[in-house]
C-alpha positions in Angstrom: -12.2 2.6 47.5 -14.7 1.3 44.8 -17.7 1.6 47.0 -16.7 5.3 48.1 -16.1 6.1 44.1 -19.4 4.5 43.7 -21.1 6.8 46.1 -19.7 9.9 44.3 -16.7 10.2 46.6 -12.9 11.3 45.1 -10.5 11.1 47.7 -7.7 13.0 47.9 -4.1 13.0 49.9 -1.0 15.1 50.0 -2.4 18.3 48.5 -4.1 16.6 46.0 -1.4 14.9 44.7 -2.8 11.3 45.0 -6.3 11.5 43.8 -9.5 8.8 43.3 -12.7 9.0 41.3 -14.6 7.0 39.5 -12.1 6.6 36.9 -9.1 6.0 38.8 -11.2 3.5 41.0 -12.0 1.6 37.9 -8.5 0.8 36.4 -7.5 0.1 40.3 -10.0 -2.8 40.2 -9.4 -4.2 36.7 -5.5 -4.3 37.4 -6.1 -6.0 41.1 -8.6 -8.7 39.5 -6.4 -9.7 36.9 -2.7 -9.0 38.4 -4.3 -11.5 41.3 -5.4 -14.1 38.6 -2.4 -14.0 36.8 -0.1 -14.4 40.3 -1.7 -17.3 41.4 -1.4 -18.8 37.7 2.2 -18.2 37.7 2.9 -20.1 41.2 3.0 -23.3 39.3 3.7 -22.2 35.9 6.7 -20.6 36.1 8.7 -23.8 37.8 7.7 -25.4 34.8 11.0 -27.4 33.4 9.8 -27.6 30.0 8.9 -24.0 29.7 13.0 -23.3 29.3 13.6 -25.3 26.4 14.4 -22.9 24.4 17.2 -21.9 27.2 17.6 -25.7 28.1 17.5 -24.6 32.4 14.9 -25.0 34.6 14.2 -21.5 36.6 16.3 -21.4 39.7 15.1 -20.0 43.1 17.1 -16.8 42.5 15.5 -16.2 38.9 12.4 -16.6 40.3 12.9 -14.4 42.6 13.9 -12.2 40.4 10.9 -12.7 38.4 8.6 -12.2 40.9 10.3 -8.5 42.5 9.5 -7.6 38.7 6.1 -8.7 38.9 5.2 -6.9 41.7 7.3 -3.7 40.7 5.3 -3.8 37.2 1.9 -4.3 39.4 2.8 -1.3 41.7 3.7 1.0 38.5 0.3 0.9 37.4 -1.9 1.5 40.3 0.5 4.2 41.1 -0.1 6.0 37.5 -4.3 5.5 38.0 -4.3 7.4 41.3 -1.1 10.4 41.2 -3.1 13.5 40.0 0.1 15.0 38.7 0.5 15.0 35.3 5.0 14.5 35.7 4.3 11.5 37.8 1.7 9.8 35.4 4.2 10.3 32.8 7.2 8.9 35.1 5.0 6.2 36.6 4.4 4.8 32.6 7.7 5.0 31.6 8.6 2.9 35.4 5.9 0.4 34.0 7.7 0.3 30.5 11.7 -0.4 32.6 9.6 -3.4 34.9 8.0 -5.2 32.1 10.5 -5.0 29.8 12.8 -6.6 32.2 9.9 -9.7 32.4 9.6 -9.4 28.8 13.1 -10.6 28.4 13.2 -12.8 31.4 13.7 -15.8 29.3 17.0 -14.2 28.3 17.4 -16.3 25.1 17.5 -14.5 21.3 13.6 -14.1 20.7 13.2 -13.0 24.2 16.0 -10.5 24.3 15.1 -8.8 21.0 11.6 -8.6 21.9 12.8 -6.6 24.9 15.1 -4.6 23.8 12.5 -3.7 20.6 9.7 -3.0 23.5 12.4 -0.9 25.5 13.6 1.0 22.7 10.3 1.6 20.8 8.4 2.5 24.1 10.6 4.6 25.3 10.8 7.0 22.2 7.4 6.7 22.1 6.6 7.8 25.6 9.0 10.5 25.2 6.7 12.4 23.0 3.8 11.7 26.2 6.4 14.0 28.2 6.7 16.6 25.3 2.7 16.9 25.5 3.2 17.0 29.5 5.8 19.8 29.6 3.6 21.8 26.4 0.2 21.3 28.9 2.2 22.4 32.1 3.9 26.0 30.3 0.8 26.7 28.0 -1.5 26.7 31.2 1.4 27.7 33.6 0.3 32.1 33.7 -3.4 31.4 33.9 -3.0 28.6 36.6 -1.1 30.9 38.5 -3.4 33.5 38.3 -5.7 31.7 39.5 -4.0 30.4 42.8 -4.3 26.8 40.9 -1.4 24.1 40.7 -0.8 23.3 36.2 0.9 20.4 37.3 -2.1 18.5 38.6 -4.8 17.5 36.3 -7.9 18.2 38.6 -6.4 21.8 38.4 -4.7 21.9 34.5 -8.8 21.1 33.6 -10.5 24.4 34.7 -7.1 26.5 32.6 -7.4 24.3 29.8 -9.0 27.0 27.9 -6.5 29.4 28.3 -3.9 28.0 26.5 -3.3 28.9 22.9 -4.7 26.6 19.9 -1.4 25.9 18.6 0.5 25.0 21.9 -2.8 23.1 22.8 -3.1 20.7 19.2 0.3 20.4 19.5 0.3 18.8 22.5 -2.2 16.7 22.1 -0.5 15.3 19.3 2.2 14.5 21.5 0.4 12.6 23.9 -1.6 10.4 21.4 1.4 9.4 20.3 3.1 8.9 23.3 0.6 7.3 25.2 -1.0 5.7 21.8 2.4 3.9 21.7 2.1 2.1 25.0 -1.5 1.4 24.6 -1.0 -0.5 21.1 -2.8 1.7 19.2 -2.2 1.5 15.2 0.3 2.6 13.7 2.1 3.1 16.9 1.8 -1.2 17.7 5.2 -3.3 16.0 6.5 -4.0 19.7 3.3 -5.3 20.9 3.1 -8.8 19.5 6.7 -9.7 20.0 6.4 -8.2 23.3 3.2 -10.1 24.6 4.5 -13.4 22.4 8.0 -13.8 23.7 6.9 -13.0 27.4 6.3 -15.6 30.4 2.5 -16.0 29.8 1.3 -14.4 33.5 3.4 -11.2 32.1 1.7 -11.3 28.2 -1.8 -11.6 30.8 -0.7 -8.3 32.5 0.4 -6.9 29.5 -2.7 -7.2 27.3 -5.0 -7.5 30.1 -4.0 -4.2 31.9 -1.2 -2.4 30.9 -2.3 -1.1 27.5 -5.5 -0.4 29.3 -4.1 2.1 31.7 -2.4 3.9 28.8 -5.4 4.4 27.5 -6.3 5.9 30.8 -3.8 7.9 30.7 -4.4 9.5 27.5 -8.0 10.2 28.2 -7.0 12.2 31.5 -4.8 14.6 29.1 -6.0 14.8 25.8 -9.4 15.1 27.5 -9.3 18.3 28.9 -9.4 19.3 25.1 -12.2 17.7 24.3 -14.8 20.3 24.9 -12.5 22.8 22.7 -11.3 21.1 19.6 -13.9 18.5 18.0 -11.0 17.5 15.7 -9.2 15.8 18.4 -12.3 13.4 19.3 -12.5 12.5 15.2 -9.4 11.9 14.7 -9.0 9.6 17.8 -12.6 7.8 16.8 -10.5 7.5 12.7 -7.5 6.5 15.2 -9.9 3.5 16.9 -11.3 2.2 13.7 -7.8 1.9 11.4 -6.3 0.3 15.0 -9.5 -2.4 15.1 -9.8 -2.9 11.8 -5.6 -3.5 11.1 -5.3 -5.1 14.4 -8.1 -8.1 12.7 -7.0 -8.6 9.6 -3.7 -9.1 11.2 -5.2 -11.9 13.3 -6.6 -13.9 10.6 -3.1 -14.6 9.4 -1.0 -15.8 12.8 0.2 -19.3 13.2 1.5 -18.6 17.3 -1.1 -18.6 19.3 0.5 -16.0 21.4 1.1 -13.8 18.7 -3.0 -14.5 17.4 -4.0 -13.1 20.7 -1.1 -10.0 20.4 -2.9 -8.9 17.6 -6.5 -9.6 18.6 -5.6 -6.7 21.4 -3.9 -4.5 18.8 -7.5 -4.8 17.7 -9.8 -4.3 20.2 -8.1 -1.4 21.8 -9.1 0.0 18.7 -12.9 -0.4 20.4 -11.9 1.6 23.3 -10.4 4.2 21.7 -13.3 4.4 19.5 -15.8 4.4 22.2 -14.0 7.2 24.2 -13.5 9.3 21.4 -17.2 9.3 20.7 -17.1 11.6 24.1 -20.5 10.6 24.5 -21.9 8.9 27.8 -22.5 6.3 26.0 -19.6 5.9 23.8 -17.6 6.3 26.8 -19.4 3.9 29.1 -19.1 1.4 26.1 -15.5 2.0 25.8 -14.6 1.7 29.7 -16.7 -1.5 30.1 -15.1 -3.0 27.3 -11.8 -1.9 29.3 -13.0 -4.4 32.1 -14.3 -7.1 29.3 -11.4 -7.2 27.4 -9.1 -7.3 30.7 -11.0 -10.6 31.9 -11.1 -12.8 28.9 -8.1 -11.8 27.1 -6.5 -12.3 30.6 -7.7 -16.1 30.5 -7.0 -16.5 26.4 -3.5 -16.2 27.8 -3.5 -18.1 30.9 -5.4 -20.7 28.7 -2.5 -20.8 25.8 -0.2 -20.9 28.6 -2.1 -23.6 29.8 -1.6 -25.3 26.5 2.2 -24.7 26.4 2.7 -26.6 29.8 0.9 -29.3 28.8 2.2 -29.8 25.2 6.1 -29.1 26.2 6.0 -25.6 24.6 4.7 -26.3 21.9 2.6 -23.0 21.0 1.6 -22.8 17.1 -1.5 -23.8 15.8 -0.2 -26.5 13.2 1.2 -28.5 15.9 -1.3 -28.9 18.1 -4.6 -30.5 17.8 -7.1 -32.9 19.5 -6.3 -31.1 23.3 -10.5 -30.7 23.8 -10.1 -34.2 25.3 -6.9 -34.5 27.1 -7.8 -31.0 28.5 -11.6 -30.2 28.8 -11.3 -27.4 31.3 -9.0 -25.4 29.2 -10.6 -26.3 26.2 -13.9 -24.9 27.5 -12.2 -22.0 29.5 -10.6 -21.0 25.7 -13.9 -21.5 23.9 -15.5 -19.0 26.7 -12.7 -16.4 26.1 -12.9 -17.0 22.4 -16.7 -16.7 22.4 -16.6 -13.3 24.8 -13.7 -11.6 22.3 -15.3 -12.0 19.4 -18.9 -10.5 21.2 -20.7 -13.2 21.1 -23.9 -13.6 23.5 -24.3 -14.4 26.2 -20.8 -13.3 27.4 -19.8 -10.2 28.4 -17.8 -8.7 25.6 -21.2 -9.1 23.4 -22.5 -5.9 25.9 -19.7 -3.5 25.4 -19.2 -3.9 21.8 -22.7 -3.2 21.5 -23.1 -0.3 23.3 -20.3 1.1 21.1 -21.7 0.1 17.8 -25.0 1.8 19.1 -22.9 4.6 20.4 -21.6 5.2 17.1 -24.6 5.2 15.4 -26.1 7.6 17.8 -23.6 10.1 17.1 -23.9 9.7 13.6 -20.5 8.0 13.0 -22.3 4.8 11.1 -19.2 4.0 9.2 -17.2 3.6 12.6 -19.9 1.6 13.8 -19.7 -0.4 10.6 -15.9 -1.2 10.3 -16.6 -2.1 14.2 -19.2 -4.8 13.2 -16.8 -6.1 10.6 -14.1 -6.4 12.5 -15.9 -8.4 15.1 -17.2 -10.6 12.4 -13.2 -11.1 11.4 -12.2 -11.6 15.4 -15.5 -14.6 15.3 -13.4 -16.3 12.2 -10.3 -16.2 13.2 -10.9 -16.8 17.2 -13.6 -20.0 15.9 -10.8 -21.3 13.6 -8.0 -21.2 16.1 -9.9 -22.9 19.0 -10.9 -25.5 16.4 -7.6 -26.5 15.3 -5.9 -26.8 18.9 -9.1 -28.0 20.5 -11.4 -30.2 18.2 -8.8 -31.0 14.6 -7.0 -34.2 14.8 -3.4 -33.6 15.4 -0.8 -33.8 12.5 1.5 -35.4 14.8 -0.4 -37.6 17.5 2.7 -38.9 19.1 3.6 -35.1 19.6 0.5 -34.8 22.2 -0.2 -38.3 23.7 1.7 -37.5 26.5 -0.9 -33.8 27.4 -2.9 -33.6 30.1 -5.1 -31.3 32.4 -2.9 -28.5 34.1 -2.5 -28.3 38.0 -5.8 -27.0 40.0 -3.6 -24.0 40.8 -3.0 -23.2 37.2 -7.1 -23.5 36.5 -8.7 -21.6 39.4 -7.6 -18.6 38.1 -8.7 -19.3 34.2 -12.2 -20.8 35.6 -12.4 -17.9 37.9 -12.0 -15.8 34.9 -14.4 -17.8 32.5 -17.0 -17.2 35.6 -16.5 -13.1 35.3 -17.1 -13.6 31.7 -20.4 -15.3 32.1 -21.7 -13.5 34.8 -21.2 -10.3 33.6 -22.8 -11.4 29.9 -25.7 -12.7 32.1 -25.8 -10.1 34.1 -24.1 -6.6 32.8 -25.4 -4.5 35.0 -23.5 -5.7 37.6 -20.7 -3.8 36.3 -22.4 -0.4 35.7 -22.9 1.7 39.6 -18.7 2.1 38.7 -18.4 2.0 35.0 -20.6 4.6 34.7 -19.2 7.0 37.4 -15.5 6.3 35.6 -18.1 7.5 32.4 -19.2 10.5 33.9 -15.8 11.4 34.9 -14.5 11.7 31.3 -17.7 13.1 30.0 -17.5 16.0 32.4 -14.3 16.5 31.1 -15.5 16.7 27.4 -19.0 18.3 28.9 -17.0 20.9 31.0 -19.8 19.7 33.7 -19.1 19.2 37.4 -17.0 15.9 39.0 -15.2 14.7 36.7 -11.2 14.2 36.1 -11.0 17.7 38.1 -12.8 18.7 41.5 -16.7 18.0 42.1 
């Protein structure tokens, strides 16, 4: 399917319903890589005893069969809402995502876990109910027109080509709607509170999925509906680039001041979804290349900062905050170094891959004469160095306040570590080597920007 989107293919089944581009072919690869990682990482570490303390149980057979219909229910949800071309069953395939991982995000079933969940049901769906608001506004504004035309409003390869036809108010309203809506699921500022308890309180392959892919693919979401008003209404793109930078730059700050390292990386993605939402409401090719390879580089090594903290938690009987931990770089040099690579790659350091993306966008910005976006980007990348630096320091390379407390840590299973190195690999290669990525990041590009472009191929028929 990639190599077809690659060539400049978009397939299509049941009357369009089911559709592939560029686009779609690009979130279907970023959730496979990491939902694959992140299943063979939870083989071992969900049979963990000491993961349950807080429940005193080990997981039983059942529960973990439980756990894993979820997992692959959550899995299916996505790819489902990255290739249905109808704009009702993107919305109804989110809001699916939102029932299976809430369900994993309370698997634990003790206090933290079940208020996280129901605070991540509850929130998410109210939020996402304001998505379908902007759905049903899209489908009746564009509904006469569409007709007229012999085209079908409900699917977005046709709702694109009437987009014009609907009425300025019905059409800012509803685009309104679905940033908040989809903004809400994606973790975008000030939409975010369920985020960190959600990704904190969560088995750690679920907090991978959830920061590695699902706020990604809410993002993708809101750029195939809000984007067919991107030609019309150049507020909508500014306010979504001011949207990006207040996310990036609260989402930082925010991780400067966290103890858990879960919660730490929580925030660092409230943060750097800010960067993709700056970079695709540049609407630029190059704002929007930037913003969908940072979609795969954040995906890869926040995936393994989780599976590595995880890693951590196994090891050290739970433990998880940063003052209770230290001195791990020798009882666990593969982890340690696997961290220090997803640390390194966050914060855009070279020569890892995040360092390409966040440069594109800053250069993005500054080429569409939005310098003080690009500005506030640098900053906050400066803030992401200090805070991911002083974290990795203290669990890794501080002596521990408590030696006793972590004599007895060492090395996670091989099964728990292929996946993380594995990871760390993507993250080099693709800093070494960027343009590895680029035949499909930039026809998933040139899909949005013929959208914003009104040009050929793009989010709509070639």
């Amino acid at each position: 399917m990639a190599v077809l989107a690659v060539r400049g293919d978009v397939l299509v089944t049941w009357g369009k319903e089911l559709r592939v581009d560029g686009l779609s072919a690009l979130l279907v690869v970023v959730i496979s890589l990491v939902g694959s990682a992140a299943s063979l990482f939870a083989l071992r570490y969900m049979v963990h005893a000491q993961l349950l303390l807080r429940v005193g149980e080990q997981v039983t057979e059942t529960r973990l069969g439980v756990f894993y219909t979820l997992y692959l229910f959550f899995l299916a949800t996505m790819l489902w809402g990255c290739v249905t071309n109808n704009i009702i069953m993107l919305y109804v395939a989110i809001e699916a995502t939102t029932i299976a991982s809430g369900l994993l995000v309370a698997f634990y079933w003790d206090r933290r876990g079940l208020e996280a969940g129901y605070k991540y049901l509850m929130l998410l769906t109210v939020g996402i109910t304001f998505a379908l608001f902007g759905c049903v506004l899209l489908y009746t504004g564009a509904s006469e027109e569409a007709k007229r035309l012999g085209l079908n409003p409900l699917l977005i390869s046709d709702l694109r080509q009437v987009a014009s036809a609907i009425p300025r108010s019905t059409a800012l309203l509803a685009a309104a709607f679905l940033i908040v809506g989809f903004g809400t699921k994606a973790g975008i500022a000030p939409f975010h509170p369920w985020l960190p308890d959600a990704h904190a309180e969560a088995p750690t392959p679920v907090s991978a999925l959830l920061s590695g892919v699902m706020i990604k693919m809410a993002a993708y979401a809101l750029v195939r509906t809000v984007g067919v008003f991107y030609e019309q209404f150049a507020v909508i793109t500014t306010f979504i680039i001011i949207l990006g930078a207040f996310t990036m730059l609260l989402g930082s700050l925010l991780t400067l001041v966290q103890e858990d390292l879960k919660r730490l990386l929580a925030y660092s993605s409230v943060g750097q979804m800010g960067y993709v939402m700056m970079g695709l409401g540049l609407g630029t090719y190059l704002g929007v290349y930037g913003g969908l390879f940072h979609v795969i580089n954040h995906a890869v090594y926040k995936g393994l900062l989780f599976m590595a903290t995880g890693a951590v938690i196994y090891a050290a009987a739970g433990r998880r905050n940063i003052h209770e931990l230290g001195g791990l770089g020798k009882r666990m040099p593969v982890t340690a170094t696997c961290f220090f690579i997803g640390a390194l790659a966050l914060s855009g350091m070279p020569p890892f891959n995040g360092f390409w993306s966040k440069i594109t966008i800053y250069l993005a910005g500054a080429q569409a004469g939005q310098w003080w976006a690009s500005i506030i980007a640098i900053a906050c990348g400066i803030l992401t160095l200090v805070a991911m630096v002083h974290a990795a320091y203290r669990v890794f390379w501080s002596e521990p306040r408590d030696p006793a407390a972590t004599a007895s840590v060492r090395e996670v299973p091989a099964t728990m570590l292929v996946p993380m190195v594995g990871l760390a690999a993507v993250c080099i290669v693709l800093g070494v080597y960027p343009q590895l990525s680029y035949p499909l990041v930039s026809k998933a590009a040139e899909a949005i920007v013929g959208v914003v472009t009104g040009g050929p191929g793009v989010a709509g028929l070639p």
